[in-house]
C-alpha positions in Angstrom: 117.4 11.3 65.3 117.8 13.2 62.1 120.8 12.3 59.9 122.7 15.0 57.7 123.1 12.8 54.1 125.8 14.6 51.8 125.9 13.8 48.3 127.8 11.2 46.9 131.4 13.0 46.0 131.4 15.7 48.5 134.4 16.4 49.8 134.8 18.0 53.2 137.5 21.4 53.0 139.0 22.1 56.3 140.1 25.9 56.7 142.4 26.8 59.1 141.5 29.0 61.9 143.1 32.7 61.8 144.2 34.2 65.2 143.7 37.9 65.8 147.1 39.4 64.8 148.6 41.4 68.4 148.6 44.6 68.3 151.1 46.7 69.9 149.7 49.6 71.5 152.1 51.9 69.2 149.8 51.0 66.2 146.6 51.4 68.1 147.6 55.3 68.5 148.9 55.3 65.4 146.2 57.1 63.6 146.3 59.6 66.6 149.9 60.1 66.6 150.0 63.6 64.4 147.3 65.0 66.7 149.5 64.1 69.8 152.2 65.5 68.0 151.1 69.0 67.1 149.8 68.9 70.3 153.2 68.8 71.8 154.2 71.0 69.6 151.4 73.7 70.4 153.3 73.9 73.9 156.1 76.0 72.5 153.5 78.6 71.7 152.5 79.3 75.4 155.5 81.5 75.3 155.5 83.0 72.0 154.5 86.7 73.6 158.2 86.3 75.5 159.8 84.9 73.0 162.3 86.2 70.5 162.0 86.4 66.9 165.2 84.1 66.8 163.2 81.6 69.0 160.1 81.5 66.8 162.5 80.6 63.9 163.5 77.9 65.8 160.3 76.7 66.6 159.0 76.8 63.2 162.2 75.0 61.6 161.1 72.2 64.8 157.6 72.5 63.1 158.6 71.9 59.4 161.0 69.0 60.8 158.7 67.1 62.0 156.4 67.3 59.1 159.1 66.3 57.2 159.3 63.4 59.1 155.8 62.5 59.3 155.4 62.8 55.2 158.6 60.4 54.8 156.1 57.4 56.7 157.7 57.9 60.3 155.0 59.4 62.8 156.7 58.0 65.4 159.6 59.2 65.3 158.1 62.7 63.8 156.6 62.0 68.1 159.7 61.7 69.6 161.2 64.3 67.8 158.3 67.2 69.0 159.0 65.5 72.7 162.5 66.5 72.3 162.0 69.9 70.7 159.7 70.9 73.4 161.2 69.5 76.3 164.7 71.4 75.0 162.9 74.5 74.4 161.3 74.1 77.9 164.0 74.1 79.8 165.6 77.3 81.3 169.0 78.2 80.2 170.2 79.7 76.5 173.4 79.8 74.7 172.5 83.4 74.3 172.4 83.8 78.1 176.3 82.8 78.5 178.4 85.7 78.7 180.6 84.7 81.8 184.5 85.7 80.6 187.3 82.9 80.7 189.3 82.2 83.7 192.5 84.1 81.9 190.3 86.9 80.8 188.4 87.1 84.4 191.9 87.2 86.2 193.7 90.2 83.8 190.3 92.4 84.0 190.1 92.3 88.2 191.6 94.8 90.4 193.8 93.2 93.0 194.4 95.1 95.8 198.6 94.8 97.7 198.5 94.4 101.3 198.6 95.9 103.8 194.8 96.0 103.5 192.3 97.4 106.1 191.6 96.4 109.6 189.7 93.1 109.3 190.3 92.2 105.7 191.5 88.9 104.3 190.9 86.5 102.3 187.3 84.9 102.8 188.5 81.4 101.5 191.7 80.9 103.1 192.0 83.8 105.5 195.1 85.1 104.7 195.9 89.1 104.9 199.6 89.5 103.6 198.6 88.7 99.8 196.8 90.8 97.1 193.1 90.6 97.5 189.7 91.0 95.0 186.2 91.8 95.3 183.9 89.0 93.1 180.8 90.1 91.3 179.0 88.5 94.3 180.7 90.9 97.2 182.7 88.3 98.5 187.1 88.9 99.2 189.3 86.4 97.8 193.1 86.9 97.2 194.9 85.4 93.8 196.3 82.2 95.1 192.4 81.0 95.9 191.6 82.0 92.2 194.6 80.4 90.4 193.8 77.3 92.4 190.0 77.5 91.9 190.8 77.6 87.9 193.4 74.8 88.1 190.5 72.9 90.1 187.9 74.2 87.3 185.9 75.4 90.0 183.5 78.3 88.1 181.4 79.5 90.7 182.3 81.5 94.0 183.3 78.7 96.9 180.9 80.7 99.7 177.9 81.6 97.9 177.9 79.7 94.8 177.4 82.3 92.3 178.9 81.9 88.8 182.4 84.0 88.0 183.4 82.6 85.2 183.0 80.1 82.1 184.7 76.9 81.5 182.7 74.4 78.9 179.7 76.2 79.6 178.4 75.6 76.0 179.5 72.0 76.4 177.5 71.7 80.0 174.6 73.5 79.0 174.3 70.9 75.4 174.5 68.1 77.7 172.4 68.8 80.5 169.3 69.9 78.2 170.1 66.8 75.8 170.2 64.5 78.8 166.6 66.0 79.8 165.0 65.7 76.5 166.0 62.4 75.6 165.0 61.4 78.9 161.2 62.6 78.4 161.4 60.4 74.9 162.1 57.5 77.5 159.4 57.8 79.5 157.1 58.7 77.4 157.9 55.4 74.9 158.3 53.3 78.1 155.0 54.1 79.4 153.5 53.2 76.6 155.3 49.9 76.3 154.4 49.4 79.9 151.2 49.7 79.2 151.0 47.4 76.3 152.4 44.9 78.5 149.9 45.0 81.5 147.3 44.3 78.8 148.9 41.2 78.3 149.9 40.2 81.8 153.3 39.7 81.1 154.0 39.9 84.6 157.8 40.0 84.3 157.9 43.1 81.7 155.6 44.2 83.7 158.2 44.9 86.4 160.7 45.4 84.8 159.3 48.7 82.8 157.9 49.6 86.1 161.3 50.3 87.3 162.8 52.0 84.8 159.7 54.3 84.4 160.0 54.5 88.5 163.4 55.5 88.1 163.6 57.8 85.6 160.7 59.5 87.3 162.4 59.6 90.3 165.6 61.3 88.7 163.1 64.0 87.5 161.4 64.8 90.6 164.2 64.3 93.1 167.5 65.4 91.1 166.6 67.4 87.9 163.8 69.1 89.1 165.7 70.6 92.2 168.0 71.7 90.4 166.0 73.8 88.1 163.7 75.1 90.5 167.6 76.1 92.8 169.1 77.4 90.0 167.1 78.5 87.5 168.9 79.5 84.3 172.0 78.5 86.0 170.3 75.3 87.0 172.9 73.2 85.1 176.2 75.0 86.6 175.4 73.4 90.4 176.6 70.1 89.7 179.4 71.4 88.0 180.5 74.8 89.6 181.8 73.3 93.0 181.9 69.7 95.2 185.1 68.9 92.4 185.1 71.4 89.3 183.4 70.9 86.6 185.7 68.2 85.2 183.1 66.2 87.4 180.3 67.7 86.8 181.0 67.0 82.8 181.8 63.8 83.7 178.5 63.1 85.6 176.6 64.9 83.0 178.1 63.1 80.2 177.6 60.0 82.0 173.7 60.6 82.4 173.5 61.4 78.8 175.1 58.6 77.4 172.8 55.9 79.5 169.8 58.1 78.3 171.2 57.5 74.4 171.6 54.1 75.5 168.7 53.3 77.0 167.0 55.1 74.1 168.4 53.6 71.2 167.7 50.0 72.6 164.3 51.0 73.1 163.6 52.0 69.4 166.0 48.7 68.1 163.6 47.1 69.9 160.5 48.4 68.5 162.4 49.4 64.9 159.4 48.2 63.3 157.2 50.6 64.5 159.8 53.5 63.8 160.9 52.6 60.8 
């Protein structure tokens, strides 16, 4: 057996072993992060033929701001911000569209008519004939007592058939229902890719637990959101608050959806702050 003879003042250096630094699956995409983005951004243009010019503005203003972003060192959040954008600008619904007159306004501009009224005609809602009546954009008869109460409920939408009559924090509805939307597509999308930084790593109890807040969210979007939109279209975010309770609750309900989306979404990036910023 051959033995290994050093010379005579050798001395043995012992280097320490270097582990393979994790990396998150944020910084693997990381170099692909301003293709994903303008790709995101490229969605807006599907619609550019039906578009206003006041529209393209907007989307070009979203284009330079998330360049911005991206040249100040933050692709990530230059990401989440396209996600938003497009998501917002995806939605139906404008501000532009909201032209409904206020509940004062919508009482002093429609004809009542004094009793007594013809054969057959009364009140739709509470079926009363001796008190003055009014037709609603929509056809149906409704006296003034049923409105006064319907504003002093702030009921906005007709109590038979739905349809919108008039406006009460429509700009403040519409915001918060689109806001809630996009920063709930910035959720998902970050969770997902969390989620699937942790099944690489078979961290079984992340694991779960981004598996049901991706499950949920996904089944808000599908089962609640998506309903609504496809019910309602450009009116899709007056149903929850034109009837069932006013829309002091649907504002509420709204406003409570969108502050655990902000919530949810500013943990996420606290959590991950070194990636954003």
């Amino acid at each position: 057996m051959s033995t290994l003879h050093l010379p005579e003042g050798y001395q043995y250096k012992f280097y320490p072993a270097k582990r393979a630094r994790h990396q998150h699956v944020l910084e693997v995409l990381s170099p692909h992060i301003p293709t994903i983005t303008l790709g995101i951004l490229a969605l807006t243009l599907l619609q550019w033929h039906a578009k206003s010019w006041s529209y393209r503005r907007d989307d070009v203003f979203a284009y330079i701001s998330c360049l911005i972003v991206y040249n100040f060192s933050y692709p990530l959040l230059s990401l989440c911000l396209a996600a938003f954008y497009t998501t917002w600008a995806s939605l139906p619904g404008s501000f532009a569209s909201l032209n409904l007159p206020s509940h004062a306004k919508f009482l002093s501009t429609t004809t009542f008519t004094s009793p007594p009224h013809a054969e057959e005609e009364k009140c739709m809602v509470c079926w009363e004939e001796e008190t003055p009546l009014a037709s609603l954009p929509c056809g149906h008869t409704i006296c003034r007592s049923c409105l006064v109460a319907m504003g002093q409920a702030l009921q906005t939408a007709c109590p038979l058939c739905k349809h919108p009559i008039y406006s009460v924090h429509d700009k403040t509805l519409l915001f918060v229902s689109k806001a809630t939307l996009s920063i709930q597509s910035i959720t998902v999308m970050l969770h997902f890719l969390i989620f699937w930084d942790e099944l690489q790593h078979l961290r079984y109890w992340n694991i779960a637990v981004e598996t049901a807040l991706v499950g949920f969210l996904g089944w808000l979007l599908l089962n609640v959101y998506l309903p609504l939109i496809e019910q309602g279209g450009q009116d899709w975010w007056r149903l929850r608050a034109g009837y069932k309770g006013g829309v002091g609750r649907g504002i509420s309900t709204i406003g409570f959806s969108c502050f655990c989306g902000v919530v949810v979404l500013v943990q996420t990036v606290y959590n991950n702050r070194g990636l954003f910023f």
